[in-house]
N, C-alpha and C positions, 0 to 999 in steps of 0.2 A: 144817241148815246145811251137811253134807257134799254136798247135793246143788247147792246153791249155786257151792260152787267148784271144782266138778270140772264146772260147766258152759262151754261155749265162750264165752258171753256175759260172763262172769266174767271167763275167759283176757283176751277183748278189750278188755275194760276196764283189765284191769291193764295191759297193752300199751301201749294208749293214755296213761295217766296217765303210766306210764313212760317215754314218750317226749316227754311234754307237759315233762314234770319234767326233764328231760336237754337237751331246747334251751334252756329256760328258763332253768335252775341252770348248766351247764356250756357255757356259749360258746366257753372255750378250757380247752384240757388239755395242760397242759407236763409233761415228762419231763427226765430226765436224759442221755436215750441221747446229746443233741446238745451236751454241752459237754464240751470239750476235759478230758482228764484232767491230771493236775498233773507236771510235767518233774523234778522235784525227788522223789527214793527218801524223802530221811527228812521233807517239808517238816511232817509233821503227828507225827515221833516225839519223846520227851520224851529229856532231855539224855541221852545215854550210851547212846544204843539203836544209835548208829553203832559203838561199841567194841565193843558185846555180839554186834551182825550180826559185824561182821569176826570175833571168837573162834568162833564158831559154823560158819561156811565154816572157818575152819581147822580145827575140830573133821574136819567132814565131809569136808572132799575130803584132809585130811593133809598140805596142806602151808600156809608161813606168808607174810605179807605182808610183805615188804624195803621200807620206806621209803629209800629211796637216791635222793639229788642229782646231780645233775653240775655239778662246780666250771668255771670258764671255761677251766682250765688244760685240763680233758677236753675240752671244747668242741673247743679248739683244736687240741688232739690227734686227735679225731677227724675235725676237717675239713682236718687234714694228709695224713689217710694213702687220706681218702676223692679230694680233688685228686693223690695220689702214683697211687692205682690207676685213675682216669680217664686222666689221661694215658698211663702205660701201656699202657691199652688203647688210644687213639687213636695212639699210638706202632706198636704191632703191628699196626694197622691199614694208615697212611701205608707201613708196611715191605710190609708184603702188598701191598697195590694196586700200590705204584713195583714189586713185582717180578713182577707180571701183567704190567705196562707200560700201564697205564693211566693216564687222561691228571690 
């Protein structure tokens, strides 16, 4: 029997069957490499895995996560001082150029 399959005619046959078997049985072969992966960190974690993460980065890096708002009163504060410093600058601008004497 060992001499059986340690011969080449053997080899070719198994070859043959093997690929007989592989057109036959497998016309198409899907993978996973082609589907897009999920945009969502926790969409497959069970309730409470998002708290446990954030405790865990705070563990490690040492410092904590500030949940902080901005109320509209901020809002408006900030886009006061951001139009005060714009013009400002276009102010120092108009002043430099009119004293080049540019047109």
């Amino acid at each position: 029997m060992n001499s059986i399959k340690n011969s080449t005619k053997f080899d070719s046959i198994v070859k043959e069957l093997a690929s007989s078997l592989f057109r036959n049985k497998l016309k198409e072969i899907t993978t996973t490499a082609s589907i897009d992966t999920y945009q969502t960190p926790y969409a497959f974690s069970k309730k409470g895995m998002k708290k446990k993460r954030k405790k865990n980065i705070e563990k490690q890096t040492g410092y904590k996560f500030v949940d902080e708002a901005l109320s509209n009163d901020d809002l408006k504060k900030i886009k006061k001082e951001i139009r005060k410093e714009v013009s400002d600058i276009l102010f120092d601008i108009w002043v430099k150029r009119s004293s080049w004497g540019g047109k």
